[in-house]
N, C-alpha and C positions, 0 to 999 in steps of 0.2 A: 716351810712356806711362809711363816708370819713375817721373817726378816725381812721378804720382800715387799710389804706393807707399805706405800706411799707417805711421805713424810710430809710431803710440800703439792702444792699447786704452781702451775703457771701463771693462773688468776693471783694467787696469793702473791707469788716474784714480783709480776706487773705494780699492783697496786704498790707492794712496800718501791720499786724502782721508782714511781710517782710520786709518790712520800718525799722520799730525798729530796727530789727534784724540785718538788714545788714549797716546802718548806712546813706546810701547814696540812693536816686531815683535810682541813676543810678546803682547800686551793685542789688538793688531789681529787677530795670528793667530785667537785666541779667539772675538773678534765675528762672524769668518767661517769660522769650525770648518774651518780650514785648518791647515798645518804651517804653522811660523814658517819654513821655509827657503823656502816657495812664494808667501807675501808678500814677502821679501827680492829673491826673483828677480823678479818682476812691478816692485815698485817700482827694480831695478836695469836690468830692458828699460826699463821708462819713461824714465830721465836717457840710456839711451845713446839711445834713439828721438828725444830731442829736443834733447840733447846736451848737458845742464848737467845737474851734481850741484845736489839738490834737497833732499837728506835729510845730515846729520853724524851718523855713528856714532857712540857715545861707548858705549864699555865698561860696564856696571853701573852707566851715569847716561840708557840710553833714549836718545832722538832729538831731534836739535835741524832747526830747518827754516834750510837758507840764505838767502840773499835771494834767491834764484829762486827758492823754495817759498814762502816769503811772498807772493809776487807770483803765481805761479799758482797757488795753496791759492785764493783767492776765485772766479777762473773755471775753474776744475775743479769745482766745488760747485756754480756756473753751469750746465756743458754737462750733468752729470748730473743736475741737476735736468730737463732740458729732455729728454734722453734718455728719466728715465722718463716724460715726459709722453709720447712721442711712443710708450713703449710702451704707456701706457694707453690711449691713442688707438688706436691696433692691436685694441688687444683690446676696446676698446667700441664699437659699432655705432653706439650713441646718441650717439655723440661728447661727455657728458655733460662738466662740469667734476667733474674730483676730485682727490683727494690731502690733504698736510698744508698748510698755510698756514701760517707765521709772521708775526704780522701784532705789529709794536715799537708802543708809544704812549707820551706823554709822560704821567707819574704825574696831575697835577692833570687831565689829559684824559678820562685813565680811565672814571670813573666816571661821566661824562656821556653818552658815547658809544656807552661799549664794551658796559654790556649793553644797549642795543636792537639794536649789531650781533650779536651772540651768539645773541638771540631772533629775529631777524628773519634776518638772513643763511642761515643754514642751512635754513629754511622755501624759500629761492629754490635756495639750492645742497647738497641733502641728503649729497651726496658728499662735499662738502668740509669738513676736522677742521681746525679754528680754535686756532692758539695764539697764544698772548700773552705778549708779551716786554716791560717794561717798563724805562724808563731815559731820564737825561739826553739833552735832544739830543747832544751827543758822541756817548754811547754807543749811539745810536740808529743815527747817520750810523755810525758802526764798525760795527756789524751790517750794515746795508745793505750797504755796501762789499764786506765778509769774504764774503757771502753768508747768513749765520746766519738774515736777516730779509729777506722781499719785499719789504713795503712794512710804514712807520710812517705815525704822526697824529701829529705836533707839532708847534709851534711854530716860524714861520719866521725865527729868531732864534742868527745867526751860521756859516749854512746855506750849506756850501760849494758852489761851480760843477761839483762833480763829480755831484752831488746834484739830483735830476730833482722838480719842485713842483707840483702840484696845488693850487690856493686851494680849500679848504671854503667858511670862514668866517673873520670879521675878528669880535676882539674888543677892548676899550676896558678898561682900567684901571679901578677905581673906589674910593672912599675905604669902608674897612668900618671899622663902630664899635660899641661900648657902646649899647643902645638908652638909655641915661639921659646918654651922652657930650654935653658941654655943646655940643657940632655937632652934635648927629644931630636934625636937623631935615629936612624937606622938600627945603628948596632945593641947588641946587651947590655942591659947596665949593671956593674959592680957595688949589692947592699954599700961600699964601703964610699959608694960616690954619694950618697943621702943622707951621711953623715952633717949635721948641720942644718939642713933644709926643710922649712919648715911644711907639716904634715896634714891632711886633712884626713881624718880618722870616722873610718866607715865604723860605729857604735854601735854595733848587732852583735851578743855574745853567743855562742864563741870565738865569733868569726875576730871579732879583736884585739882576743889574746893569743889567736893562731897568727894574726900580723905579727903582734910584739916580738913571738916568737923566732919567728921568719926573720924581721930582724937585727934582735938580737944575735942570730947564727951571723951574721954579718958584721958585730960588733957596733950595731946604732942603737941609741937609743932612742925613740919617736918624739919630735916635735910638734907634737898634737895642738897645733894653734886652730885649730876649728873641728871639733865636733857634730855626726849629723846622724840618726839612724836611718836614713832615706838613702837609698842608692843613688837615685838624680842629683839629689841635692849635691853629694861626694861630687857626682861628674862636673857637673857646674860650677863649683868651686872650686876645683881643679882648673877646669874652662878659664878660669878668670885669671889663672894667677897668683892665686894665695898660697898655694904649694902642690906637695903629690898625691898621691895616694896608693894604697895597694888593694887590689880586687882579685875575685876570681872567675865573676862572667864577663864577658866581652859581649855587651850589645855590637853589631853588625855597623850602624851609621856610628865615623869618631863625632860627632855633632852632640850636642846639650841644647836645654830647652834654653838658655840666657842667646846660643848662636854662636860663640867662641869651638870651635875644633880642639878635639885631645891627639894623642898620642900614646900607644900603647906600646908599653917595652918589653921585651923579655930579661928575664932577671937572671944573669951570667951566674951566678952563685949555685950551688948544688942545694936545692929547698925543696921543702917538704910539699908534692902534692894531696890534693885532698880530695876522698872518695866521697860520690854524689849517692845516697844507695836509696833505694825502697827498703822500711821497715816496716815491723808490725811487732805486736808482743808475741813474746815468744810461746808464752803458753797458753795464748788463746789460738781455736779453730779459726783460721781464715772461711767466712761465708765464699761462698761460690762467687758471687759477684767482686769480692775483695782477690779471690783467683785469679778470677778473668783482667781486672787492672794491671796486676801485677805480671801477667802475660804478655799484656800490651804493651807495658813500660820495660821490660825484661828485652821482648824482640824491638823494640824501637830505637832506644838508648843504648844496651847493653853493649854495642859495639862502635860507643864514642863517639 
C-alpha cells in the first residue's frame, strides 16, 4: 500500500509551472498573493517528491530551469490543464465544453479560416474563449510540444513524428501575375515559361523552400528580386509589375490594396500538393474542449 504514497501536489506543479513562467520566486509569489518563502518550499517538496532538482537558484539573476524542468515544464502544463477540466466537470451538471482554447495557425492560414471559426465555433461551444497564437510551422510544433497551444492549422510541411495530423484539406501551388503580365492568359502555365522572370518571393519558411522546390522540378531557379513575409504585400507587388509569384491560398477578390488586379494560373507541370492538417502532440491528452475544435474543423474542412 506504501507504493501508492503521493509524491507531488497540484498545488506544488502550479507553483513550480509559475516559477518558469515568470522568472523569479518573487514575480510567482505575486501572481499567487502568496509569500515568496511559501512558493520556494512547495517547489522544494516538489524536486524531493520526485527526486531531481528542476529549478537553478541564482542570486539577483532569477531562476533558470534544468533539464529536468524543461522536460517536465510541458507535462506539468498537461496534467493541470486536464485537472481543471476535471474540475469543471465536477462543478457542471451539464457536462458542457469550456475553458480557454489556444488554438496556433499558420499566418497565410489565418485569414481564410480563422474568422468563420471565430463566428461559427463559439455559436456551437458558448463556454469556450478562443485564442489565437500565430507562427512558423517550427514555432507552431514548439507550442504544441511546451503545451502553450492545443491544437494548430498548418501546413504539413517538415512535421515531425512527435506531432499527431489531422488532413483538412490539400492545396496546389499556382502561378500569380500582373493581370497585363505577358502570361496571364487563361490557359496553364509551364514552370519552364518562368525561367528568367523575375520573382517576388513569399518569405515564410517552409513555405519557401517548398517554392524553390516546385520549381526547381521545372528546372528554374528563382529570381528573387523582392522579398516580403506578408501575403498582401507578395499580391501587391505582383499587382504592380515587378514580377510573379507562387502561393497557395487564393483569396476570392484578383484586386490588392495598391488597386492593380492579378491573375491566377494553374501550373501545367505535375507538383507537389500540400496538406492543410490540424495537429496537436502526440502524446499529450487532447482536453475536451481541444476535442470539440478539432470536430468542428474535421466536419467543416475535411471535405475541401
Amino acid at each position: 500500500m506504501g507504493d501508492g504514497i503521493e509524491k507531488f501536489s497540484l498545488r506544488q506543479l502550479r507553483y513550480f509551472v509559475t516559477v518558469a513562467e515568470a522568472g523569479t520566486m518573487a514575480a510567482a509569489a505575486e501572481r499567487h498573493h502568496i509569500s515568496q518563502s511559501a512558493i520556494s518550499l512547495a517547489v522544494a517538496q516538489l524536486e524531493r517528491g520526485l527526486g531531481v532538482q528542476l529549478l537553478l537558484r541564482r542570486k539577483s539573476r532569477g531562476i533558470a530551469l534544468t533539464d529536468a524542468g524543461r522536460r517536465l515544464l510541458p507535462e506539468a502544463r498537461t496534467l493541470l490543464a486536464h485537472a481543471g477540466e476535471v474540475q469543471s466537470t465536477a462543478q457542471s451538471i451539464s457536462q458542457s465544453v469550456s475553458g480557454e482554447l489556444t488554438v496556433g495557425c499558420f499566418p497565410t492560414i489565418t485569414p481564410f479560416v480563422m474568422p468563420d471559426i471565430l463566428r461559427r465555433f463559439p455559436q456551437l461551444h458558448p463556454e469556450v474563449v478562443l485564442q489565437l497564437a500565430e507562427g512558423s510551422v517550427s514555432e507552431l510544433t514548439d507550442r504544441l510540444l511546451e503545451g502553450t497551444c492545443e491544437v494548430a492549422l498548418m501546413y504539413d510541411l517538415g512535421v515531425g513524428a512527435d506531432i499527431a495530423k489531422t488532413l483538412l484539406y490539400r492545396v496546389r501551388p499556382y502561378v500569380l501575375l500582373a493581370e497585363d503580365h505577358p502570361l496571364a492568359d487563361d490557359r496553364p502555365i509551364r514552370l519552364a515559361d518562368l525561367h528568367g522572370e523575375p520573382m517576388v518571393m513569399l518569405d515564410m519558411r517552409p513555405s519557401a523552400d517548398m517554392f524553390r522546390s516546385v520549381l526547381a522540378s521545372g528546372g528554374v531557379e528563382p529570381d528573387a528580386r523582392f522579398v516580403s513575409a506578408s501575403f498582401e504585400s507578395v499580391r501587391s507587388l505582383v499587382a504592380s509589375g515587378v514580377g510573379y509569384s507562387l502561393l497557395l491560398q487564393r483569396p476570392a477578390p484578383a484586386f490588392t490594396y495598391s488597386g492593380p488586379g492579378l491573375v491566377y494560373r494553374e501550373i501545367a507541370d505535375d507538383v507537389l500538393e500540400v496538406d492543410v492538417i490540424l495537429a496537436h502532440a502526440r502524446d499529450a491528452r487532447p482536453t475536451r474542449r481541444a476535442r470539440a475544435f478539432s470536430k468542428y474543423c474535421v466536419d467543416t474542412y475535411a471535405t475541401g
